[in-house]
MARBA-3410 file (N, C-alpha, C, O; in Angstrom, 1 decimal):
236
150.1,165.9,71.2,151.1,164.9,71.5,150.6,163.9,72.6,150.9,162.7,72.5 ~ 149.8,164.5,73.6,149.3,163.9,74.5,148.5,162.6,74.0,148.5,161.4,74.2 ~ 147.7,163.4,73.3,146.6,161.9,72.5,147.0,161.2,72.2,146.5,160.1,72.4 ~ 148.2,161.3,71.3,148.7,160.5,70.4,149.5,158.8,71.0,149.3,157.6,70.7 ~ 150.4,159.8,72.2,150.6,158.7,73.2,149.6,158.1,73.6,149.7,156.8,73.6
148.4,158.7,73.9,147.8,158.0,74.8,146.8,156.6,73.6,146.3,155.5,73.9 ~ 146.8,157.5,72.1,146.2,156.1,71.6,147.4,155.1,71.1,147.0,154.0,70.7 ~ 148.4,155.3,71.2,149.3,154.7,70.8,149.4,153.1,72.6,149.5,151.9,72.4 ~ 149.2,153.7,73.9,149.3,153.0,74.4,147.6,152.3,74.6,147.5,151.4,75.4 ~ 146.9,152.6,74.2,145.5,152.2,74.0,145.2,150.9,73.2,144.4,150.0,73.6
146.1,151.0,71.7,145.8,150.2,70.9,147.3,148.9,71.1,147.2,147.8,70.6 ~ 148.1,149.2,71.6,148.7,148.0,72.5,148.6,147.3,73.6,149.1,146.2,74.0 ~ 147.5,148.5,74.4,146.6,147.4,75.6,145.7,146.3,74.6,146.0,145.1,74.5 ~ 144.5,147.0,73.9,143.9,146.1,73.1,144.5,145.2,72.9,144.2,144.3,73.8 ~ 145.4,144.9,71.9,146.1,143.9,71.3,146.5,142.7,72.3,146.1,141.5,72.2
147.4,143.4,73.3,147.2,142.4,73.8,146.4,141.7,75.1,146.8,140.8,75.7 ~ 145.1,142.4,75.3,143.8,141.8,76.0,143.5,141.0,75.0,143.5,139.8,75.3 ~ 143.3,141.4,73.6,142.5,140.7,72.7,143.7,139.2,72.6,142.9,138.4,72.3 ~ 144.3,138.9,72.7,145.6,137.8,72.8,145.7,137.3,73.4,146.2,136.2,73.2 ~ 145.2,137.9,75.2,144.9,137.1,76.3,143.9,135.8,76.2,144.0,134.7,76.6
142.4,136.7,75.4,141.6,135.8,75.3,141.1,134.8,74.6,140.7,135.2,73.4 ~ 141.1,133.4,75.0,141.1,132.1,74.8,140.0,132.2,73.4,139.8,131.2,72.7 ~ 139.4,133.3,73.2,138.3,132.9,72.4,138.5,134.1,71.0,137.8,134.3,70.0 ~ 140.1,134.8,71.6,140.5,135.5,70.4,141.4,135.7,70.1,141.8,134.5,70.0 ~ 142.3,136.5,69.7,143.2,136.4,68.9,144.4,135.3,69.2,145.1,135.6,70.1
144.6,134.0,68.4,145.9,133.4,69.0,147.5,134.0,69.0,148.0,134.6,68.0 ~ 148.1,133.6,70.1,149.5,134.3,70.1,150.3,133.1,69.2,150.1,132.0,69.6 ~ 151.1,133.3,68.2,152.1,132.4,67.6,153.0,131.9,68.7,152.9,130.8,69.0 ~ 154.0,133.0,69.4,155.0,133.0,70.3,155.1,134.3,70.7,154.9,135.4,70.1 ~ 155.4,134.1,72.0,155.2,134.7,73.0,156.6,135.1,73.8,156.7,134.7,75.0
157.4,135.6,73.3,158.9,135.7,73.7,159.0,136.7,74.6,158.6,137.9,74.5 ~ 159.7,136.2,75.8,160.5,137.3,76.6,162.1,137.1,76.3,162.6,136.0,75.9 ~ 162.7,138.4,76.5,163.9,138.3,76.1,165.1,139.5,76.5,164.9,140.7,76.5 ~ 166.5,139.0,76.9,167.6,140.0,77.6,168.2,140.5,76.3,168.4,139.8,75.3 ~ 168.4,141.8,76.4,169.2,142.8,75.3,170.1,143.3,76.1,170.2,143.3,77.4
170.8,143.7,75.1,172.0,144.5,75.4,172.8,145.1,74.3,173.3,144.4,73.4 ~ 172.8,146.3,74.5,173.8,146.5,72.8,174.2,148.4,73.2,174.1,149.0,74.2 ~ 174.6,148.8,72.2,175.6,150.1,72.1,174.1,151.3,71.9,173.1,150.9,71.5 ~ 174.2,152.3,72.2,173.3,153.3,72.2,173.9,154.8,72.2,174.6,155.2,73.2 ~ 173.6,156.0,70.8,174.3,157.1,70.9,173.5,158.3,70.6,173.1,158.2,69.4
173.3,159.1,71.0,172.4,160.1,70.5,173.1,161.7,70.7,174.2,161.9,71.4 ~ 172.4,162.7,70.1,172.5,163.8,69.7,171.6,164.8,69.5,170.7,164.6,68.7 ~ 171.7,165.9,69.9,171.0,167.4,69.5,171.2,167.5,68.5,172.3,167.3,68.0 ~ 169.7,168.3,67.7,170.1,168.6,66.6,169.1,170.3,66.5,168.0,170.4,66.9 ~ 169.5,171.1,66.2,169.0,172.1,66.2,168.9,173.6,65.0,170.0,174.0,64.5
167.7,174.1,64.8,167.7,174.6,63.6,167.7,176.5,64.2,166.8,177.2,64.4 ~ 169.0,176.7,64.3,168.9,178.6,64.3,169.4,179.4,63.5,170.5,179.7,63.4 ~ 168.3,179.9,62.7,168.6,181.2,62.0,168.8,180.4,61.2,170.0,180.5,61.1 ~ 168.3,179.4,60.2,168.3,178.7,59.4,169.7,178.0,59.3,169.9,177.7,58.2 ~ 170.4,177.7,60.0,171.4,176.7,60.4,171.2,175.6,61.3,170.4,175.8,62.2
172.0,174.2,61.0,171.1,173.4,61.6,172.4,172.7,62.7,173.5,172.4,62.1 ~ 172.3,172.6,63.6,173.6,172.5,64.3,173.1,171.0,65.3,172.3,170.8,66.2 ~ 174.0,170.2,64.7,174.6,168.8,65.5,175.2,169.0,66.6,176.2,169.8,66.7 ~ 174.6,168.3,67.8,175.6,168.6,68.7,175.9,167.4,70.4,174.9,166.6,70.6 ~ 176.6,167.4,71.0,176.8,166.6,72.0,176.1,167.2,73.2,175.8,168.4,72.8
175.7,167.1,74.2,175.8,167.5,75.4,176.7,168.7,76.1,176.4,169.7,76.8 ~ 177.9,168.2,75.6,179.1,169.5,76.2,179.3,170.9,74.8,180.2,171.7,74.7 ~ 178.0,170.7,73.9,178.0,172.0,73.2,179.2,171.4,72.0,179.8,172.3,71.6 ~ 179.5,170.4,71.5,180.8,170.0,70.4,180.1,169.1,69.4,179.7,168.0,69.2 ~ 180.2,170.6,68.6,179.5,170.2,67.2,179.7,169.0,66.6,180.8,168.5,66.9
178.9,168.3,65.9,179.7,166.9,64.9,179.5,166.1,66.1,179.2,165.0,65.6 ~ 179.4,166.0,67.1,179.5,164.7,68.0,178.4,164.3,68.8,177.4,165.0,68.8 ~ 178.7,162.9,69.6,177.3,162.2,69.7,177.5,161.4,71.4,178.4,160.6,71.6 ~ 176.8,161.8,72.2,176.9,161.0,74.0,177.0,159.7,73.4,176.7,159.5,72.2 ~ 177.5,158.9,74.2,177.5,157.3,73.8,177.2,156.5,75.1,177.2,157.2,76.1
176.8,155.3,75.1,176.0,154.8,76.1,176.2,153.1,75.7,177.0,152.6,74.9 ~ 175.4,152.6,76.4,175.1,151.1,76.7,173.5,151.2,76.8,172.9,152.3,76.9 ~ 173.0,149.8,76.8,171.4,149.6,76.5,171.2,148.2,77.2,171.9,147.2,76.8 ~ 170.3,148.1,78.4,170.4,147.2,78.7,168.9,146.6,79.4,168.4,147.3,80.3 ~ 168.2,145.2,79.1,166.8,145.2,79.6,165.7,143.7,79.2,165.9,142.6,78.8
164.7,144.3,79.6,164.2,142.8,79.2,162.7,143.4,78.0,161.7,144.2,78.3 ~ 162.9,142.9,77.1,162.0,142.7,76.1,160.9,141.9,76.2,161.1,140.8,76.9 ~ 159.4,142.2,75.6,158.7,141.3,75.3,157.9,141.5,73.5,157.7,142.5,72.8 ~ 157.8,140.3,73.3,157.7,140.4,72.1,156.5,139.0,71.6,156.8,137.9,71.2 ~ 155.5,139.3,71.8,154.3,139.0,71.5,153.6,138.8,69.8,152.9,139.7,69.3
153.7,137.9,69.4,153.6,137.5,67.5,152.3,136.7,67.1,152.1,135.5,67.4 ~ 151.2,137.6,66.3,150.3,136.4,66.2,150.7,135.4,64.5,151.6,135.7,63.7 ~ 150.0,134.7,64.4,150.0,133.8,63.1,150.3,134.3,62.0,150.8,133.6,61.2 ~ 149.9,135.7,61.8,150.5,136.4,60.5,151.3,137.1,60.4,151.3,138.0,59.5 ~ 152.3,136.9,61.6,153.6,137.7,61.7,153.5,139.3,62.4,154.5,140.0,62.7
152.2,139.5,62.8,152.2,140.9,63.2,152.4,140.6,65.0,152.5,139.6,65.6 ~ 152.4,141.5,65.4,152.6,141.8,66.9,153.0,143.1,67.6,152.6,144.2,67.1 ~ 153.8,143.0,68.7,153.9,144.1,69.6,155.3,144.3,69.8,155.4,143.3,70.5 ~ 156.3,144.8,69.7,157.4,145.0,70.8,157.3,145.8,71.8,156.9,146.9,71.3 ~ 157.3,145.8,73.2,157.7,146.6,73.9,158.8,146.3,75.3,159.4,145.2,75.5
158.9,146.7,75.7,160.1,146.3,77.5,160.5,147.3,77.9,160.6,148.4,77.4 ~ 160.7,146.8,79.1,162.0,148.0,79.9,163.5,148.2,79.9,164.2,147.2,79.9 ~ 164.0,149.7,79.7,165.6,149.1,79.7,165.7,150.4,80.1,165.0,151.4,80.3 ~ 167.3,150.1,80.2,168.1,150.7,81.3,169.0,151.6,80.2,169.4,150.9,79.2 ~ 169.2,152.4,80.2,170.4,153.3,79.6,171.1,153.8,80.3,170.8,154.2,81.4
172.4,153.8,79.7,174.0,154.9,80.7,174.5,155.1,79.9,174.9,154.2,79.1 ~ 175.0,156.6,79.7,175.5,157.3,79.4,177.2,157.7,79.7,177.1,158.5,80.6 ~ 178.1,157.5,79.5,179.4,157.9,79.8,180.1,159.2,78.9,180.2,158.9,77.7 ~ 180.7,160.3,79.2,181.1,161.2,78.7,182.6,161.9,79.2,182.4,162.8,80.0 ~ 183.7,161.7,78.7,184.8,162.8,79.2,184.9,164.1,78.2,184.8,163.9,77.0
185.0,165.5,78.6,185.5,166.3,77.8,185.8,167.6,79.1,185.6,167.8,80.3 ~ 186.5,168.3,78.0,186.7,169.6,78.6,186.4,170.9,78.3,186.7,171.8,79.0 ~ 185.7,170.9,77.5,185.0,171.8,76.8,184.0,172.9,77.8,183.9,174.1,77.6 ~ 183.4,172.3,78.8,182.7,173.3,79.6,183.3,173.3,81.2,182.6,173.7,82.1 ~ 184.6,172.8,81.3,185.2,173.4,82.4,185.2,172.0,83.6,185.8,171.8,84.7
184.1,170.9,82.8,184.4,169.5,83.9,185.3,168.9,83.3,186.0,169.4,82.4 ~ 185.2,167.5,84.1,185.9,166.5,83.3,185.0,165.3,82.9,185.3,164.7,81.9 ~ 184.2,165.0,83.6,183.3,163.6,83.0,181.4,164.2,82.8,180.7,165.3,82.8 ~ 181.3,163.6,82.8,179.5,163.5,82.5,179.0,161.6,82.7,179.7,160.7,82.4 ~ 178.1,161.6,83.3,177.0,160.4,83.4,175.9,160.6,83.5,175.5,161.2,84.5
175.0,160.2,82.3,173.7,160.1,82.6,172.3,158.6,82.7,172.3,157.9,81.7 ~ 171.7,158.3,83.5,171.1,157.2,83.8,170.0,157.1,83.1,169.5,158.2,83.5 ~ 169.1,156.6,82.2,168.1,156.8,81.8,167.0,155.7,81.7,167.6,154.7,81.5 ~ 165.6,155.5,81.7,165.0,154.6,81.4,164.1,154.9,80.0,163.8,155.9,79.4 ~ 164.0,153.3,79.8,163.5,153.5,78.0,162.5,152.6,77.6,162.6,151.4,77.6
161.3,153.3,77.3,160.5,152.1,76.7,159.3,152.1,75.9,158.2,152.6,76.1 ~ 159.7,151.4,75.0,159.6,150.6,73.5,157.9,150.4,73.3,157.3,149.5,73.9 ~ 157.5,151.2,72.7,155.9,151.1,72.1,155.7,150.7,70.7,155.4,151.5,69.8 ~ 156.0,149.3,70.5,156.0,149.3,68.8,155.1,148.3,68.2,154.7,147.3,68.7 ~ 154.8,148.8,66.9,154.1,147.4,66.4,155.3,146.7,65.6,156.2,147.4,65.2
155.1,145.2,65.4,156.3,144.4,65.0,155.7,143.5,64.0,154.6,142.9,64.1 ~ 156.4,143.4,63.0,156.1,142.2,62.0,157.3,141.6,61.6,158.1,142.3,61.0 ~ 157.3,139.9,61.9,158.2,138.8,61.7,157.7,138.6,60.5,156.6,138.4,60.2 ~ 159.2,138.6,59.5,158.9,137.4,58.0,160.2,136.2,58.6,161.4,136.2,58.7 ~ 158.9,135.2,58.8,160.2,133.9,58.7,160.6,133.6,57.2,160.0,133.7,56.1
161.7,133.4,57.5,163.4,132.9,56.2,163.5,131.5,56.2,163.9,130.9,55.2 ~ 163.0,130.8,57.3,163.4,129.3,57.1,162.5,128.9,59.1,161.7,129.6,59.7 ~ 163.3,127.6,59.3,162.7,127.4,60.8,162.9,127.8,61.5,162.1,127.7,62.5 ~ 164.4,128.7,61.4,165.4,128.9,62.5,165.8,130.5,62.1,166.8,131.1,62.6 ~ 165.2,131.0,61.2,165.8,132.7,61.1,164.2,133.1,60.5,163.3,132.7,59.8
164.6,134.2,61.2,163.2,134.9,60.2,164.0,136.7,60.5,165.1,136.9,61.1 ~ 163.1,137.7,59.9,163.6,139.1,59.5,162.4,139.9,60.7,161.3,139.6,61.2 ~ 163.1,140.7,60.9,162.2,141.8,62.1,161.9,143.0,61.8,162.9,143.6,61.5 ~ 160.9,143.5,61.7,160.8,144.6,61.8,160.0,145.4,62.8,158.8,145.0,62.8 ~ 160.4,146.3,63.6,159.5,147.2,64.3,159.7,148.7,64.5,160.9,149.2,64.5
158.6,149.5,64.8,158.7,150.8,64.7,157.2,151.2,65.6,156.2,150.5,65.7 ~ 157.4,152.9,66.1,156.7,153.2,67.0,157.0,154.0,67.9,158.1,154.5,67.5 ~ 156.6,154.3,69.0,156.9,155.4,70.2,157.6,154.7,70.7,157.4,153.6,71.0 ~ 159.2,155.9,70.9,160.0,155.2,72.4,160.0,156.8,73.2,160.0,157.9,72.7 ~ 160.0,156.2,74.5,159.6,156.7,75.3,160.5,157.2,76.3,160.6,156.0,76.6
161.6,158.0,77.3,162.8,158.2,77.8,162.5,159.2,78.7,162.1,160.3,78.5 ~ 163.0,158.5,80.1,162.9,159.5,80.9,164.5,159.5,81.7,165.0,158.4,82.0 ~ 165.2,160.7,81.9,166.1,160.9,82.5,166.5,160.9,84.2,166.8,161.9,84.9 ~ 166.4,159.7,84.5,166.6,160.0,86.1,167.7,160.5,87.0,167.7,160.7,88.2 ~ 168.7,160.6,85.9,170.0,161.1,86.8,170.7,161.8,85.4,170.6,161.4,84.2
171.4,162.8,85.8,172.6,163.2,84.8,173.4,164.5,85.7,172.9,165.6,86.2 ~ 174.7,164.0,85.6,175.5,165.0,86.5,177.0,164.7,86.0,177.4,163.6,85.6 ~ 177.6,165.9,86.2,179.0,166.4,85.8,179.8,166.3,86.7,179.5,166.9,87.7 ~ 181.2,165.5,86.6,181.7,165.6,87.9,183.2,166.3,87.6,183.6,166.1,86.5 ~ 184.1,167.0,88.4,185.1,167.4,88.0,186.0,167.4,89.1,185.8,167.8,90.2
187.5,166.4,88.5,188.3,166.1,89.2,189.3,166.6,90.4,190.2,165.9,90.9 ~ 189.0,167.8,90.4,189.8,168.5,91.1,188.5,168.9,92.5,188.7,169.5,93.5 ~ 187.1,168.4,92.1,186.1,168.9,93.3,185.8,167.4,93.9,185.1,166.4,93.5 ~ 186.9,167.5,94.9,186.1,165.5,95.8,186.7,165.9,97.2,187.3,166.9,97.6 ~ 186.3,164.8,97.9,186.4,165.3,99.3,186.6,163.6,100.0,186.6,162.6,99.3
186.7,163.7,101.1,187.5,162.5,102.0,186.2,161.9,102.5,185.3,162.7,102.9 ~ 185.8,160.5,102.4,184.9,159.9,103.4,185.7,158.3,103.8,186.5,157.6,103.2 ~ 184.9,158.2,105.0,185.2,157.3,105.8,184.3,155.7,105.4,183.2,155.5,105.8 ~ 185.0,155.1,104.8,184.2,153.8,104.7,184.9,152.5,105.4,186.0,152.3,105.6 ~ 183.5,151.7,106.0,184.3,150.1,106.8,184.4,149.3,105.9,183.8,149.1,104.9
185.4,148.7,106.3,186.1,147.3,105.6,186.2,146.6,106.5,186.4,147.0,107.7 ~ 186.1,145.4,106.2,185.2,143.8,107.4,187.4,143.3,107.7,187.9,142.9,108.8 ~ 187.9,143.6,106.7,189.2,143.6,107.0,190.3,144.7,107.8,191.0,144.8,108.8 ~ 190.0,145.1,107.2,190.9,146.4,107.7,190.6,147.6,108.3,191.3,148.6,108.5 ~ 189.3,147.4,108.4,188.6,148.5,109.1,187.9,149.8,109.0,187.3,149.8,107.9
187.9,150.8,109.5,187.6,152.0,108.7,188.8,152.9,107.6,189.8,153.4,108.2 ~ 188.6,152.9,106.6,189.5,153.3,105.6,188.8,154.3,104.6,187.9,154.1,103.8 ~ 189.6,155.4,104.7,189.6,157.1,103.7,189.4,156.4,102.7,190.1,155.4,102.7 ~ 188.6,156.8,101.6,188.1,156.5,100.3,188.0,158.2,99.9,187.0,158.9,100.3 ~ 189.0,158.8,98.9,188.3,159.2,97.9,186.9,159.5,97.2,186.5,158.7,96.4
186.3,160.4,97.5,184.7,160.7,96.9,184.8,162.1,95.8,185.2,163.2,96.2 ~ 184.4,161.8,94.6,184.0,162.9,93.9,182.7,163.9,93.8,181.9,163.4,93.1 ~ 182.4,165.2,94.3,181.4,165.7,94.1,181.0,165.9,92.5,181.5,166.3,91.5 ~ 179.2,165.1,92.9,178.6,165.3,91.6,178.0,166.7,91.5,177.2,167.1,92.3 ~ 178.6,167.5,90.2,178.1,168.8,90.2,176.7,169.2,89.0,176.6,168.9,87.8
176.3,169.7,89.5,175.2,170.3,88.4,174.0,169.4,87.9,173.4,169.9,86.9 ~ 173.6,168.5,88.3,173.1,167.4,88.0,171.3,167.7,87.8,170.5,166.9,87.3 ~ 171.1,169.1,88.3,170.0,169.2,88.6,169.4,170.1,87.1,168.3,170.7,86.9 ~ 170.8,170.0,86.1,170.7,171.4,85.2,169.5,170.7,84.1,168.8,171.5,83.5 ~ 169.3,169.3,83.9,168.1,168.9,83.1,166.8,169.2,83.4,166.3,169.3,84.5
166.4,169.4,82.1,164.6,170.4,82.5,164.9,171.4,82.6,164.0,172.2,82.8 ~ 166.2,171.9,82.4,166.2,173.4,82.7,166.2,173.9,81.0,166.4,173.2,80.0 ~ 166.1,175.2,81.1,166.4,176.0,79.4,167.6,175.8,79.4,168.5,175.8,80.2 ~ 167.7,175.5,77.8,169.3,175.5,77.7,169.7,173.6,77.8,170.6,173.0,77.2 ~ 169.1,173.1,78.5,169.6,171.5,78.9,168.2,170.4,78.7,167.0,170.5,78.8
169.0,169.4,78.2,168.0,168.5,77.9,166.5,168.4,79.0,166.6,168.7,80.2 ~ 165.4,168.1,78.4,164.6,167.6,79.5,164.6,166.2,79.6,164.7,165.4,78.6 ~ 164.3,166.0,80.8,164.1,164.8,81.5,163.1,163.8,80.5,163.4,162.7,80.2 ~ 162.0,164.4,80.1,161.5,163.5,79.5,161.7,163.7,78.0,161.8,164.8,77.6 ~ 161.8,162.2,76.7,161.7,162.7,75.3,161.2,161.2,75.0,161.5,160.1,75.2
159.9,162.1,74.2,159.2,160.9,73.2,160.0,161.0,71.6,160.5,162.1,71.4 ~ 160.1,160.1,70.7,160.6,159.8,69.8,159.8,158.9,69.1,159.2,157.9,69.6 ~ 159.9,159.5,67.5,159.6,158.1,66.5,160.5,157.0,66.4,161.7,157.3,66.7 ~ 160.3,156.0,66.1,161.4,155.1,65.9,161.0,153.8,65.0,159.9,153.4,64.8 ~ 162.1,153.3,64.5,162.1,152.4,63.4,163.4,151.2,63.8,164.5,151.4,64.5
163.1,150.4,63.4,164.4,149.4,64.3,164.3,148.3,63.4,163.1,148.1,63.1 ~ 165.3,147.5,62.7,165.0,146.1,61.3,166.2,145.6,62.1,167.0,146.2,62.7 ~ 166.1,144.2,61.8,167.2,143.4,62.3,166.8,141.5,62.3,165.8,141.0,61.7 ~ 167.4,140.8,63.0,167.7,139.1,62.2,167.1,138.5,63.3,167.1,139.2,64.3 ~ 166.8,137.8,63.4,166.3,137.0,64.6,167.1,135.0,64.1,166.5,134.6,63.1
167.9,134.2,64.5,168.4,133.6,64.5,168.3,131.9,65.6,169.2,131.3,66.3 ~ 166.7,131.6,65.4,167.1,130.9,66.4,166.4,131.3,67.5,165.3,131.6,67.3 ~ 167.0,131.4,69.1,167.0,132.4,70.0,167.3,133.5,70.1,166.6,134.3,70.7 ~ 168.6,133.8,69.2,169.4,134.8,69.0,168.9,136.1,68.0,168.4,136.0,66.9 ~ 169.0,137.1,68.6,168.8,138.1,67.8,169.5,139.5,67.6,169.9,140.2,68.6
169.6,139.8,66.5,170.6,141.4,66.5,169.9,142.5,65.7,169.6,142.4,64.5 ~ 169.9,143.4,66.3,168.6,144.6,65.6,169.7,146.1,65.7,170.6,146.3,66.6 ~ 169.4,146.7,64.8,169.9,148.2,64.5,168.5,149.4,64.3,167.7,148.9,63.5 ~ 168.2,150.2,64.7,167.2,151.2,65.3,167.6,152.8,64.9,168.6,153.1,64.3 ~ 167.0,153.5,65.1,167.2,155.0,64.6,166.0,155.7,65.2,164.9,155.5,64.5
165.7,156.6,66.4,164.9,157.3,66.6,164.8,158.7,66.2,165.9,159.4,66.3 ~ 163.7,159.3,65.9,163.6,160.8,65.6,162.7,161.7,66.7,161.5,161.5,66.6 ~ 163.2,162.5,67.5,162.6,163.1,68.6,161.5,163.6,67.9,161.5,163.9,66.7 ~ 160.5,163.8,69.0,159.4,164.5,69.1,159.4,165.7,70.0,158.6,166.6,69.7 ~ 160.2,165.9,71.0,160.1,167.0,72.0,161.2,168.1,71.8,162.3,168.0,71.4
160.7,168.8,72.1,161.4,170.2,71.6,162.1,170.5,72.9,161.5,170.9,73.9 ~ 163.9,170.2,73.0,164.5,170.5,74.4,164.9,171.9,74.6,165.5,172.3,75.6 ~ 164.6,172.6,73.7,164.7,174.7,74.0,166.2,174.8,74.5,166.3,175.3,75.7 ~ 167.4,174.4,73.6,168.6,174.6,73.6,169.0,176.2,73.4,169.9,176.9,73.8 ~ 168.0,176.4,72.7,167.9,178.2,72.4,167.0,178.6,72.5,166.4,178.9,71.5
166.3,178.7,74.0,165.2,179.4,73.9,165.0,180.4,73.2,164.1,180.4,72.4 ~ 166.1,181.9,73.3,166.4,182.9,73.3,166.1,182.8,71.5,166.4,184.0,71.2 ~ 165.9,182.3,70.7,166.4,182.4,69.4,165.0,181.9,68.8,164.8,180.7,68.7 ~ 164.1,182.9,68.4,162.4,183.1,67.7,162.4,182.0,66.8,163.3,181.9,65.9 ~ 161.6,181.2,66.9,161.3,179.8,66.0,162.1,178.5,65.8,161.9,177.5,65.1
163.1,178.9,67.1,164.1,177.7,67.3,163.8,176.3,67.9,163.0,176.2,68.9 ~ 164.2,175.5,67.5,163.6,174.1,68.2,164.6,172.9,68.6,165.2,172.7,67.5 ~ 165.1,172.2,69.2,165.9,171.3,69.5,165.1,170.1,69.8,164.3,170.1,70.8 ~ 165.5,168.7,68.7,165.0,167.6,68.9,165.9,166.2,69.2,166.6,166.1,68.1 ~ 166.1,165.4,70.0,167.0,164.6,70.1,166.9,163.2,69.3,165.8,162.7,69.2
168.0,162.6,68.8,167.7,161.5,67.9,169.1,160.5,68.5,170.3,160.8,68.9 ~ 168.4,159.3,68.4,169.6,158.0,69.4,169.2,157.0,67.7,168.3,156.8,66.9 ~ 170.8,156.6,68.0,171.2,155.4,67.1,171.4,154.0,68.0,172.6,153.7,68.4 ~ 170.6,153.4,68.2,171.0,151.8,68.9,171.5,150.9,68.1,171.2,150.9,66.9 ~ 172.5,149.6,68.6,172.7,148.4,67.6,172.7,147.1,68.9,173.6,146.9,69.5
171.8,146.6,69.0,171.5,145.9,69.7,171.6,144.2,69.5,171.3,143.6,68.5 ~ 172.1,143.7,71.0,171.5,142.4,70.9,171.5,141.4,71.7,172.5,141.4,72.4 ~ 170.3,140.1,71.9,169.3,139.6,72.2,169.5,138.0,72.4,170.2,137.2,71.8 ~ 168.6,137.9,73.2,168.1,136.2,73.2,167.4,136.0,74.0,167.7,136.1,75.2 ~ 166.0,135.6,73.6,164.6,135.3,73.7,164.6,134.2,74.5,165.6,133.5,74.6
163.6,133.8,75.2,163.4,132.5,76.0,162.1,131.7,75.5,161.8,130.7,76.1
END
């Protein structure tokens, strides 16, 4: 796994040193660009030859849901091939009751290792495709439940010091642990979508690589996470 990453980020250094230099590869266009779009993912897990879909709060059939948000680069030479990659931001939002809270939030960072090839359609649209390693690390995720908050004192430039309401974030520390997602997950991914101009809108599908040991307890079990993105864009 390790290698794999590592030639995967090896041969997109290449590419683009070899792009930098004046005496090699030319860049077509050279786009940076703000995204933003919907993001949902899910456990999927195979025990005792059953394969079980699942949310975060353990509810079969369902999927965390989120936001996606960041800046792209997207690097094209003359025959349409190139690179995607960037930084983005993910957040997660969840209410249920199923394990005794009431909300869930998780914070995440994401980023995009792909090779890309543009077919232009005309001057002003062309077709996208990219696929490759995405990459996800979990910086925060914590459960909070409404009946655990406590009183703090905040200033106001008006009115002065004023009781605010505070929720204790509970459990937050439970990722990486057995049983709960890990912090880190690599994934395959594949992503097609329209480019318009400046404008662009892409749909994506990742397939985990990392095994989150939802059942450790259970001989030959494996748990892999997979996110559905629909995203979108405008290039500078």
């Amino acid at each position: 796994m390790r290698r794999f990453l590592l030639l995967a980020l090896f041969a997109c250094t290449a590419l683009m040193a070899s792009a930098d230099d004046g005496d090699g590869i030319e860049i077509k266009d050279d786009n940076v660009g703000f995204v933003f779009g919907y993001v949902n993912k899910q456990w999927t897990s195979d025990v005792n030859g059953k394969t079980i879909h699942e949310n975060l709060w353990g509810e079969e059939g369902k999927r965390l849901h989120g936001i996606q948000f960041g800046v792209s680069y997207t690097p094209t030479l003359p025959m349409g091939l190139g690179v995607y990659t960037g930084l983005f931001a993910e957040c997660y939002f969840s209410m249920s009751k199923a394990m005794g809270y009431d909300d869930f939030t998780e914070f995440s960072l994401y980023l995009p290792i792909h090779a890309n090839f543009t077919l232009p359609l005309s001057d002003d649209v062309s077709l996208r495709v990219h696929g490759g390693l995405g990459l996800n690390y979990a910086c925060h995720g914590g459960f909070t439940n409404d009946d655990a908050y406590y009183w703090d004192w905040v200033w106001d430039e008006v009115w002065g010091y004023q009781r605010e309401k505070k929720h204790y974030e509970l459990d937050h520390l439970r990722y990486g642990k057995d049983g709960w997602p890990r912090r880190f997950n690599a994934a395959v991914e594949l992503s097609v979508g329209i480019k318009i101009k400046r404008f662009s809108l892409s749909g994506g599908y990742s397939w985990g690589l990392t095994d989150h040991r939802f059942y450790k307890d259970v001989p030959n079990c494996n748990t892999k996470q997979d996110k559905l993105s629909i995203t979108a864009g405008f290039e500078f």
